[in-house]
mmCIF file as Biopython writes it, N, C-alpha, C and O atoms, coordinates in Angstrom:
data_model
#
loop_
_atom_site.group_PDB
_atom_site.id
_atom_site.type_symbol
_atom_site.label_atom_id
_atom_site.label_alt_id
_atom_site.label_comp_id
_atom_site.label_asym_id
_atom_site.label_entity_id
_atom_site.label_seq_id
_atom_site.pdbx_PDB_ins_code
_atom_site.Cartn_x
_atom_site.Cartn_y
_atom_site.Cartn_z
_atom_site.occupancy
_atom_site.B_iso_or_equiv
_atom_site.auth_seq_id
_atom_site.auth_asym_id
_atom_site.pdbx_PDB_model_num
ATOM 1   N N  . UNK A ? 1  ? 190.774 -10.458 175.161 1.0 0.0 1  A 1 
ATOM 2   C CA . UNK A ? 1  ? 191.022 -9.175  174.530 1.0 0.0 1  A 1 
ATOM 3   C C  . UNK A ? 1  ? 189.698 -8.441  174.340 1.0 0.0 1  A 1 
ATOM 4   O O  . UNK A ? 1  ? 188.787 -9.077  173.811 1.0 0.0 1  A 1 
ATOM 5   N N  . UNK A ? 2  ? 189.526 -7.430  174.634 1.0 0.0 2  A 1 
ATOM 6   C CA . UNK A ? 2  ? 188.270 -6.576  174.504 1.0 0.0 2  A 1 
ATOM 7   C C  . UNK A ? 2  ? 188.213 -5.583  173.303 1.0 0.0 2  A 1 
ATOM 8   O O  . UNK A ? 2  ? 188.821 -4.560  172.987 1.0 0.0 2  A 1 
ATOM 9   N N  . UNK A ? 3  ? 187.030 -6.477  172.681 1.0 0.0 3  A 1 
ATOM 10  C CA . UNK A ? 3  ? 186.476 -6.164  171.454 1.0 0.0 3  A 1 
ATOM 11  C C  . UNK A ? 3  ? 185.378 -5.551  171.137 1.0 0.0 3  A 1 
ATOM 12  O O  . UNK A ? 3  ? 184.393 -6.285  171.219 1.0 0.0 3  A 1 
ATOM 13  N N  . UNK A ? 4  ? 185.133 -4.303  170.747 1.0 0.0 4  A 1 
ATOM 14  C CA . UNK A ? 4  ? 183.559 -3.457  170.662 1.0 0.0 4  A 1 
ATOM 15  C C  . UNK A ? 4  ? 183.123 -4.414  170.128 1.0 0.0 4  A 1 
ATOM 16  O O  . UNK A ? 4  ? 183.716 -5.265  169.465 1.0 0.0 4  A 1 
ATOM 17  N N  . UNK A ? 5  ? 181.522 -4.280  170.523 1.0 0.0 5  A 1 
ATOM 18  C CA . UNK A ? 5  ? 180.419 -5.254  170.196 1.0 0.0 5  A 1 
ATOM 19  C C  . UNK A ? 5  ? 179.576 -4.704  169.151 1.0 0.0 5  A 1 
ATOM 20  O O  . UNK A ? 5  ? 179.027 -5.482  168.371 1.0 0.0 5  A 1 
ATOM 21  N N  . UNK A ? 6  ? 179.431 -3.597  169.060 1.0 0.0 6  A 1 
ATOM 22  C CA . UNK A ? 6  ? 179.222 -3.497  167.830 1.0 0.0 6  A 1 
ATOM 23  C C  . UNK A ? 6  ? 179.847 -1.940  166.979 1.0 0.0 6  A 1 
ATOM 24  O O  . UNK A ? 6  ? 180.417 -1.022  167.567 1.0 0.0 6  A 1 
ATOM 25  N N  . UNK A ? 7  ? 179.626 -1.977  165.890 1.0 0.0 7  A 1 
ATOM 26  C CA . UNK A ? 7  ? 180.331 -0.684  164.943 1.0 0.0 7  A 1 
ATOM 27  C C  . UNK A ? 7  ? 180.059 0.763   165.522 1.0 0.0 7  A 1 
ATOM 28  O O  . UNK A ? 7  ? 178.905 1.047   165.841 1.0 0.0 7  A 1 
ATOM 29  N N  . UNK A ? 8  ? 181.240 1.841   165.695 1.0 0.0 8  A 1 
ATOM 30  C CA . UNK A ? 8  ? 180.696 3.259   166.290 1.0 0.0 8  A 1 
ATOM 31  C C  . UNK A ? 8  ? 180.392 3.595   165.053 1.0 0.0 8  A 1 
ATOM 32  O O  . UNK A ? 8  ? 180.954 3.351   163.985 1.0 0.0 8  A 1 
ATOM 33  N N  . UNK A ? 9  ? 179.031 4.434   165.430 1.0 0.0 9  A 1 
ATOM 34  C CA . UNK A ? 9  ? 178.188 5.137   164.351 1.0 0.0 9  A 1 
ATOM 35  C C  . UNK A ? 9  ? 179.010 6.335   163.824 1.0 0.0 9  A 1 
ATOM 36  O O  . UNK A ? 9  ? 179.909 6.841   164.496 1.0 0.0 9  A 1 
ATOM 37  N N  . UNK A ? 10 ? 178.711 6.706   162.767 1.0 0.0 10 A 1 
ATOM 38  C CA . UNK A ? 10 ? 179.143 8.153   162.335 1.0 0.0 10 A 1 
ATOM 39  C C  . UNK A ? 10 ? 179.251 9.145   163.099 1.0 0.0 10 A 1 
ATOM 40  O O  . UNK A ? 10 ? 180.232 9.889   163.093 1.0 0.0 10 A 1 
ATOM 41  N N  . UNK A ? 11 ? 177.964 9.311   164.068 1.0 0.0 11 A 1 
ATOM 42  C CA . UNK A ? 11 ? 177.364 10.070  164.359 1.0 0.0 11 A 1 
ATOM 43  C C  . UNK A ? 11 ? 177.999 10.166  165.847 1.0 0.0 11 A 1 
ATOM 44  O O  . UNK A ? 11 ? 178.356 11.108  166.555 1.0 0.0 11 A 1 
ATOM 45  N N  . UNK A ? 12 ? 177.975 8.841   165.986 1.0 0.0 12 A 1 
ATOM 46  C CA . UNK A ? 12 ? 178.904 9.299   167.415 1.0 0.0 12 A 1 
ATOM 47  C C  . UNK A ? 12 ? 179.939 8.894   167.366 1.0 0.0 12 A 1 
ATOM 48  O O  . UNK A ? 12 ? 180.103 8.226   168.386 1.0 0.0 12 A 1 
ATOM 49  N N  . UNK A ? 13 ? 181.080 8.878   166.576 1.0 0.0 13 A 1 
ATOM 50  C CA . UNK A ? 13 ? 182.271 9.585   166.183 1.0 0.0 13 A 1 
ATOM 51  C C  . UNK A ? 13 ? 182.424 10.783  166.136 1.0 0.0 13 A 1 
ATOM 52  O O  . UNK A ? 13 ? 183.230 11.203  166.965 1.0 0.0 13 A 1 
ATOM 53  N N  . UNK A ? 14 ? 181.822 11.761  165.280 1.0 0.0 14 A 1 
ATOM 54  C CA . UNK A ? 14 ? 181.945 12.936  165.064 1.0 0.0 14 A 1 
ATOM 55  C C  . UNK A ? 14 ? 181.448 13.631  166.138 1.0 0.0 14 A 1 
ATOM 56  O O  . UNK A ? 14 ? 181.621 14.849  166.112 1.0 0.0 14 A 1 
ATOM 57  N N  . UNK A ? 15 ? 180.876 13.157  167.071 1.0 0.0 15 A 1 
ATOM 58  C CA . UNK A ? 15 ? 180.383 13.811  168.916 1.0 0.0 15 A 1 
ATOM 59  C C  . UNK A ? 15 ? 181.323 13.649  169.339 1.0 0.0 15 A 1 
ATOM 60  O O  . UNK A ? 15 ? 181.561 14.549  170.144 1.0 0.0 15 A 1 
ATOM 61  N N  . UNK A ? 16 ? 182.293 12.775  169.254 1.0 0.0 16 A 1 
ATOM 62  C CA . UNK A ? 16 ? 183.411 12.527  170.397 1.0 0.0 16 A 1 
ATOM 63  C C  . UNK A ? 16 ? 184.706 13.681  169.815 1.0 0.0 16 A 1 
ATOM 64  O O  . UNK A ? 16 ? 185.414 14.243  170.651 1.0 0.0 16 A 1 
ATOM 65  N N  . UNK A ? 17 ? 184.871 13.900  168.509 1.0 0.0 17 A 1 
ATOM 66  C CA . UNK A ? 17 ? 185.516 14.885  167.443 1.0 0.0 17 A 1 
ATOM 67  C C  . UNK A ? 17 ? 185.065 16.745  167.538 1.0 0.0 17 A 1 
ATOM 68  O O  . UNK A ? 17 ? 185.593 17.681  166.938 1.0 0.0 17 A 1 
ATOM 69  N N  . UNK A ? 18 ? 184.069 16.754  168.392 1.0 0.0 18 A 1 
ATOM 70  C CA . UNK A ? 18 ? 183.731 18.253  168.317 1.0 0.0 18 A 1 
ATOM 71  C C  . UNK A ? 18 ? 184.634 19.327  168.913 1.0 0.0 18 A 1 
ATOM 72  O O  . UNK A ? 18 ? 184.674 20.536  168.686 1.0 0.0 18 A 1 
ATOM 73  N N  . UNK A ? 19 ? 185.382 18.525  169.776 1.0 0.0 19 A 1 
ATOM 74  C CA . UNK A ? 19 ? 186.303 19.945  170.324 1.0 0.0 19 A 1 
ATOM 75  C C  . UNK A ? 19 ? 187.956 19.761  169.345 1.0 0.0 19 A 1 
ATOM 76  O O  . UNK A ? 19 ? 188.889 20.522  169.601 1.0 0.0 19 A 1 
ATOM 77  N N  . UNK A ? 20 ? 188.042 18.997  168.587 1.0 0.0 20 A 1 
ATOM 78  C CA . UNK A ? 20 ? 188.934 18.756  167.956 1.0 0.0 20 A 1 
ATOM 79  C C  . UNK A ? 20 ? 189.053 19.590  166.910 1.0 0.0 20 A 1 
ATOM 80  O O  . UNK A ? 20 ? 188.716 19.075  165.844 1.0 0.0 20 A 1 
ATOM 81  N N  . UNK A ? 21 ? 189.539 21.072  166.834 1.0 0.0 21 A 1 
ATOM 82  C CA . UNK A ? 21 ? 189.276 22.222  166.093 1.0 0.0 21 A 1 
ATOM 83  C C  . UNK A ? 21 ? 190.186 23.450  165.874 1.0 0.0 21 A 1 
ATOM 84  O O  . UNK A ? 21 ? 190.778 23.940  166.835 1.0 0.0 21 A 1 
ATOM 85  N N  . UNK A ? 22 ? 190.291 23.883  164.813 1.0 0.0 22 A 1 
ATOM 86  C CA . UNK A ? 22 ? 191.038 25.235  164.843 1.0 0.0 22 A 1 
ATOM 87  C C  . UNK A ? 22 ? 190.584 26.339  165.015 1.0 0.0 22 A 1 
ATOM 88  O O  . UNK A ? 22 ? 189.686 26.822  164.324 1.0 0.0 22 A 1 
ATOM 89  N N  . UNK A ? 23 ? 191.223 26.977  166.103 1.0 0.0 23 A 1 
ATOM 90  C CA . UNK A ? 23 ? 190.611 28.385  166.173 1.0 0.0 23 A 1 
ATOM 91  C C  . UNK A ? 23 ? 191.493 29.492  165.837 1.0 0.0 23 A 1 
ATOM 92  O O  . UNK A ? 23 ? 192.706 29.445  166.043 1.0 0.0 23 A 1 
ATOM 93  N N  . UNK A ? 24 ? 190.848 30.560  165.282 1.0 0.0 24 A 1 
ATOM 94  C CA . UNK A ? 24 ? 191.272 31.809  164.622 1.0 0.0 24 A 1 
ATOM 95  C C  . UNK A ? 24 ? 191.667 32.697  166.141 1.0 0.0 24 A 1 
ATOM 96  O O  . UNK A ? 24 ? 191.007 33.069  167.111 1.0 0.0 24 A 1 
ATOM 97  N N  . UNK A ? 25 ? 193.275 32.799  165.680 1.0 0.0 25 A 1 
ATOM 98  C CA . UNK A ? 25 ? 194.067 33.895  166.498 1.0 0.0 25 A 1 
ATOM 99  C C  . UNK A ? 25 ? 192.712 34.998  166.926 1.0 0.0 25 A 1 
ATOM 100 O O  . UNK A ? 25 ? 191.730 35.309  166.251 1.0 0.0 25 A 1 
ATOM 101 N N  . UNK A ? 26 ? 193.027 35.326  168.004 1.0 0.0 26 A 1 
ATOM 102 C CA . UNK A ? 26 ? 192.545 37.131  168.481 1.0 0.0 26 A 1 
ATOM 103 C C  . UNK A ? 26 ? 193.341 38.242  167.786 1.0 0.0 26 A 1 
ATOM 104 O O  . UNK A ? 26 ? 194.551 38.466  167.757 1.0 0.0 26 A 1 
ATOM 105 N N  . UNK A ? 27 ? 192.211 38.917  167.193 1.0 0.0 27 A 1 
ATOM 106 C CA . UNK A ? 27 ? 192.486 39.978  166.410 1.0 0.0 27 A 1 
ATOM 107 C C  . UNK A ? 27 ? 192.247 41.445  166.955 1.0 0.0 27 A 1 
ATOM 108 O O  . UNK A ? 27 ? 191.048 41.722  166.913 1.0 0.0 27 A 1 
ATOM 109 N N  . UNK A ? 28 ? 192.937 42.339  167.392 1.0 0.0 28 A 1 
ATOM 110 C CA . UNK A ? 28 ? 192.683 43.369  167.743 1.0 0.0 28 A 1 
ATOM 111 C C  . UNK A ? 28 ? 193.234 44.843  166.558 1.0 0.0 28 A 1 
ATOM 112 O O  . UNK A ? 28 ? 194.163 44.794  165.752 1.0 0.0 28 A 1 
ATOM 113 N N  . UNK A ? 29 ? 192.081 46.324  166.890 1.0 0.0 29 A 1 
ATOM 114 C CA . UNK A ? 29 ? 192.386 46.812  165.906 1.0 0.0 29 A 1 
ATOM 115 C C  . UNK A ? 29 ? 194.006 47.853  166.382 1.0 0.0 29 A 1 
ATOM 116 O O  . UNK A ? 29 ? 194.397 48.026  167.537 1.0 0.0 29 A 1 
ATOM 117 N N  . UNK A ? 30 ? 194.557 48.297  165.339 1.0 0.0 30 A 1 
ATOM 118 C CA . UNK A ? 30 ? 195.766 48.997  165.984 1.0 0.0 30 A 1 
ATOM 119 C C  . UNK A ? 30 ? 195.407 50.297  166.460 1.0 0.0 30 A 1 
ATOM 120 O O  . UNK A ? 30 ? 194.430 50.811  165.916 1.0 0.0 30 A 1 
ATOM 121 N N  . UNK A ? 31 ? 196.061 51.014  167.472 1.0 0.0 31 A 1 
ATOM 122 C CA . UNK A ? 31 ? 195.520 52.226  167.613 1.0 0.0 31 A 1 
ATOM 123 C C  . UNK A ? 31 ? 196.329 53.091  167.160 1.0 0.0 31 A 1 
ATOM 124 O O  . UNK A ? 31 ? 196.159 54.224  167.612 1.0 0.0 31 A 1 
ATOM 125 N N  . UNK A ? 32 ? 197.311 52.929  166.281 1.0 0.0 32 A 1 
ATOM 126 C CA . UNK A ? 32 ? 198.167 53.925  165.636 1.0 0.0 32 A 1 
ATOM 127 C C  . UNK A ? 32 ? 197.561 53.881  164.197 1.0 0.0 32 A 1 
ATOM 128 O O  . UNK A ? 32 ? 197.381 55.027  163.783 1.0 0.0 32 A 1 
ATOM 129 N N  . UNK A ? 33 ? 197.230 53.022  163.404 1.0 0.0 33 A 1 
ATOM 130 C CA . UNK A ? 33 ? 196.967 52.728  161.722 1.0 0.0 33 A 1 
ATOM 131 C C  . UNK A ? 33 ? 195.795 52.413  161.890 1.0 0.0 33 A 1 
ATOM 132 O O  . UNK A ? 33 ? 194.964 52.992  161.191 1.0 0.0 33 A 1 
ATOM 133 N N  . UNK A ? 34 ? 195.436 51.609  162.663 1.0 0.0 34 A 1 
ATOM 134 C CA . UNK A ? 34 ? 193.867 50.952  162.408 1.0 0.0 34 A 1 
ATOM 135 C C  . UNK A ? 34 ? 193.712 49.422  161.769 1.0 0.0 34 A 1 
ATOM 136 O O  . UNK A ? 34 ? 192.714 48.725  161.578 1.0 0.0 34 A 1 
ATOM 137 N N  . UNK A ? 35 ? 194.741 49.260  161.589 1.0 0.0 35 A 1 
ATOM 138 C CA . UNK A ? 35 ? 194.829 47.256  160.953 1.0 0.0 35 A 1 
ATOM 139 C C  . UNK A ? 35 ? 194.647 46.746  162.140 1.0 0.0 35 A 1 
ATOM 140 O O  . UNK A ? 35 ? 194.795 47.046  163.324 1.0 0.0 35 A 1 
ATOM 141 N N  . UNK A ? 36 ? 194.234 45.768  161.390 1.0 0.0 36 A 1 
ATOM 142 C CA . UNK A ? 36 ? 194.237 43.947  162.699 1.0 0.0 36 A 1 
ATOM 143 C C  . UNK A ? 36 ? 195.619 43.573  162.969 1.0 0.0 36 A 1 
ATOM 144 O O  . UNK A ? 36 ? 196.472 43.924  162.154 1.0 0.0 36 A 1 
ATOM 145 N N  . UNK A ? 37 ? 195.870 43.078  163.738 1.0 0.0 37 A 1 
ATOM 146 C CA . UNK A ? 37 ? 196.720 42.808  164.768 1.0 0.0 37 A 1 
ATOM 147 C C  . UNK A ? 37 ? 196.425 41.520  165.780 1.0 0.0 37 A 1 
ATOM 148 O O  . UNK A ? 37 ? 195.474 41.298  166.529 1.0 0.0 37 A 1 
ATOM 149 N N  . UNK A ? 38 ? 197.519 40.835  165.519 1.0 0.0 38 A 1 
ATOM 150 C CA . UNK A ? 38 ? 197.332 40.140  166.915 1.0 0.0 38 A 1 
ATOM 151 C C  . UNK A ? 38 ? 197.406 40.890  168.328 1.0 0.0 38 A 1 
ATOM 152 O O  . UNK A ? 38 ? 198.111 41.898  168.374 1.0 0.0 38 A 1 
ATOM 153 N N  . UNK A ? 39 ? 196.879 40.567  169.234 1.0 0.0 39 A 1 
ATOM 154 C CA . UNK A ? 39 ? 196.867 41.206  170.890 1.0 0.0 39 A 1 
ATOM 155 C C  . UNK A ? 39 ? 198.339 41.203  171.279 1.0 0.0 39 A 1 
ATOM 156 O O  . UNK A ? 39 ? 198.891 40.158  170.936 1.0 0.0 39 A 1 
ATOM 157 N N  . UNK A ? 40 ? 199.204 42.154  171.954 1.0 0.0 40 A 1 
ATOM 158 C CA . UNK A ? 40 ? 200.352 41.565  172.423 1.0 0.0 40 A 1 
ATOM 159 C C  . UNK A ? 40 ? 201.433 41.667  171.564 1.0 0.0 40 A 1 
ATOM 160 O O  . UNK A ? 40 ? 202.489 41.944  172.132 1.0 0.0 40 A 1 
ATOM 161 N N  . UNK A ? 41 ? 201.484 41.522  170.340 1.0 0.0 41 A 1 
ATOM 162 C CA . UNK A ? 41 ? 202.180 41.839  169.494 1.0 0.0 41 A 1 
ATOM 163 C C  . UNK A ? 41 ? 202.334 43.276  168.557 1.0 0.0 41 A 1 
ATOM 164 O O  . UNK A ? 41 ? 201.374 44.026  168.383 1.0 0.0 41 A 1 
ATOM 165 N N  . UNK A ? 42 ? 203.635 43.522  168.012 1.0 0.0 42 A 1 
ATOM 166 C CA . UNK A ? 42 ? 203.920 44.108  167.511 1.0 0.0 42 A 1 
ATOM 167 C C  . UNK A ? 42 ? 203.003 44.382  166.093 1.0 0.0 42 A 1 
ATOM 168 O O  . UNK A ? 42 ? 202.830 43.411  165.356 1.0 0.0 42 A 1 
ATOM 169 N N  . UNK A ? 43 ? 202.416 45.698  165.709 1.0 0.0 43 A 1 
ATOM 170 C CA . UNK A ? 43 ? 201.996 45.578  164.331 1.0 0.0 43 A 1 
ATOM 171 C C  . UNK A ? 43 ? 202.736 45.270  163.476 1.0 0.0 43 A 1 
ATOM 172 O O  . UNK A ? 43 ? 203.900 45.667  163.426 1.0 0.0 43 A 1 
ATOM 173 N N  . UNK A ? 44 ? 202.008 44.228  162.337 1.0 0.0 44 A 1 
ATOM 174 C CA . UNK A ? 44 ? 203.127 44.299  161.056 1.0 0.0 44 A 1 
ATOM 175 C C  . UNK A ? 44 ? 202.899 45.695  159.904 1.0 0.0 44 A 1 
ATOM 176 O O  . UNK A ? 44 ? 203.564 46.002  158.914 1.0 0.0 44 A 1 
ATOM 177 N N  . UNK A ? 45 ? 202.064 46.140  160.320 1.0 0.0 45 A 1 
ATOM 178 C CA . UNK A ? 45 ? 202.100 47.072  159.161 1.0 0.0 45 A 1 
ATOM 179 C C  . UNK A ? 45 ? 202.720 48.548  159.228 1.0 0.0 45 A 1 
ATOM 180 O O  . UNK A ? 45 ? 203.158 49.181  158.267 1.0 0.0 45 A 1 
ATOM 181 N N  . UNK A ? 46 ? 202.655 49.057  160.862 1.0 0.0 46 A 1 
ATOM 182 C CA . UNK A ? 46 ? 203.066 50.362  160.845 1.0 0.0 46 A 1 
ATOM 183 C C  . UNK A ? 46 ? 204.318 50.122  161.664 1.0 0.0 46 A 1 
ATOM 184 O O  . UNK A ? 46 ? 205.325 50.765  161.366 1.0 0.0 46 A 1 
ATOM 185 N N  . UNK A ? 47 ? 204.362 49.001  162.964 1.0 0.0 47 A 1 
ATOM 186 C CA . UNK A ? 47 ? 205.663 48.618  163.375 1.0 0.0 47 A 1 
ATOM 187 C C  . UNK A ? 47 ? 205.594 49.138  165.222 1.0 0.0 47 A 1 
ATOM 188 O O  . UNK A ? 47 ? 206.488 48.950  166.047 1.0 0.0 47 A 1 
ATOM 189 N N  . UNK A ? 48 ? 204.097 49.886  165.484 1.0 0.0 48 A 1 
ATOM 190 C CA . UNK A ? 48 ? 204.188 50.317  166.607 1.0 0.0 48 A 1 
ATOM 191 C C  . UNK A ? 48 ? 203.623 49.376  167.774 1.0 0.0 48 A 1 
ATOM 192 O O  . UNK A ? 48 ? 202.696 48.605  167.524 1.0 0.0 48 A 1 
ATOM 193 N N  . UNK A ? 49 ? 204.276 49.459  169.240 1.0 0.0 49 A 1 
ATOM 194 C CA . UNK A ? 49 ? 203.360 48.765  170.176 1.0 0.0 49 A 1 
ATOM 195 C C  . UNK A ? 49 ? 203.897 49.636  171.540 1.0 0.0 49 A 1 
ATOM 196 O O  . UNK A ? 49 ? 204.966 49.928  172.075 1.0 0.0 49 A 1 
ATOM 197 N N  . UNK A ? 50 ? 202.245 49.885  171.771 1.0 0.0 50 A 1 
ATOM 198 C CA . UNK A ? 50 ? 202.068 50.198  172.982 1.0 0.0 50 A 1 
ATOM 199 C C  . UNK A ? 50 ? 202.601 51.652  172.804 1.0 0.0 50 A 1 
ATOM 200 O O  . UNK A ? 50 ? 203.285 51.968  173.777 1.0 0.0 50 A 1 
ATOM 201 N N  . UNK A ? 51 ? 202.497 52.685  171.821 1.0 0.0 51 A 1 
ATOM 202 C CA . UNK A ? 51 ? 202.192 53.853  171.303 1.0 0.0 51 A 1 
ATOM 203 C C  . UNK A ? 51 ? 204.122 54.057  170.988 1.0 0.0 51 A 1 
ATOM 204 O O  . UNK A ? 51 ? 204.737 55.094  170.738 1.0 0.0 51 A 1 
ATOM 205 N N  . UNK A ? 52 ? 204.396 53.310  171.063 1.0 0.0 52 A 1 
ATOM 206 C CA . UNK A ? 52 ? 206.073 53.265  170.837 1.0 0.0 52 A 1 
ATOM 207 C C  . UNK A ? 52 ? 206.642 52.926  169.468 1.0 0.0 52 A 1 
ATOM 208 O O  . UNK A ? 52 ? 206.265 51.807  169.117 1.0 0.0 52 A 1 
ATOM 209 N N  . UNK A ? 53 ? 207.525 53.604  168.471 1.0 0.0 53 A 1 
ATOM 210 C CA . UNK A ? 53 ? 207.788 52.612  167.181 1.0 0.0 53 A 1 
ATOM 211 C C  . UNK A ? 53 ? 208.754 51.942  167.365 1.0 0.0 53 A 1 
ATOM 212 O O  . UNK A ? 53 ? 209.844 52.471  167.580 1.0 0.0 53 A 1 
ATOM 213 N N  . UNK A ? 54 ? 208.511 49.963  167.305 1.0 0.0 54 A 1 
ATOM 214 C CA . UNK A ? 54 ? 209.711 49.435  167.878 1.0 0.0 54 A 1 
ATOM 215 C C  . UNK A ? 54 ? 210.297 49.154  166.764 1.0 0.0 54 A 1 
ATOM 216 O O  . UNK A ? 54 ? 211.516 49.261  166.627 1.0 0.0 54 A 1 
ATOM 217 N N  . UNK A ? 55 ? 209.237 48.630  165.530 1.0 0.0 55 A 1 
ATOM 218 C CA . UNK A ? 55 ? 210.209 48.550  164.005 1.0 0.0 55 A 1 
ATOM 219 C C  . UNK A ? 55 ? 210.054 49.241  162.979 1.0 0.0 55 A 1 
ATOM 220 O O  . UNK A ? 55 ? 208.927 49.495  162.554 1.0 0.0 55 A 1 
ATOM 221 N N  . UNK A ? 56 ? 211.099 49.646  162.429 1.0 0.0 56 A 1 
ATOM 222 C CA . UNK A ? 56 ? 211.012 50.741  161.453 1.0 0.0 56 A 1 
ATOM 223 C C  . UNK A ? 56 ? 210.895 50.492  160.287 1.0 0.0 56 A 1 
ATOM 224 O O  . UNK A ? 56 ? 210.823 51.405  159.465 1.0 0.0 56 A 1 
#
């Protein structure tokens, strides 16, 4: 049975852990109101996309 020979360091644990991460949605500004927005989506605040009002 194959057994590490000796203890992984902290240090290279947390190297092998670096891409293991949350990343913050893309935020774009609206061009009808001016809030953040996800890309692609509908604003939540004024309701328009793509210069159209889809929710009222």
């Amino acid at each position: 049975m194959a057994v590490p020979k000796r203890r992984t360091s902290k240090t290279r644990k947390l190297k092998r852990r670096t891409h293991q991460k949350l990343t913050l949605p893309n935020l774009s500004e609206c061009p009808n109101c001016g809030e953040l927005r996800r890309s692609h989506h509908v604003c939540p605040a004024c309701g328009y996309y793509r210069d159209e009002q889809v929710v009222e």
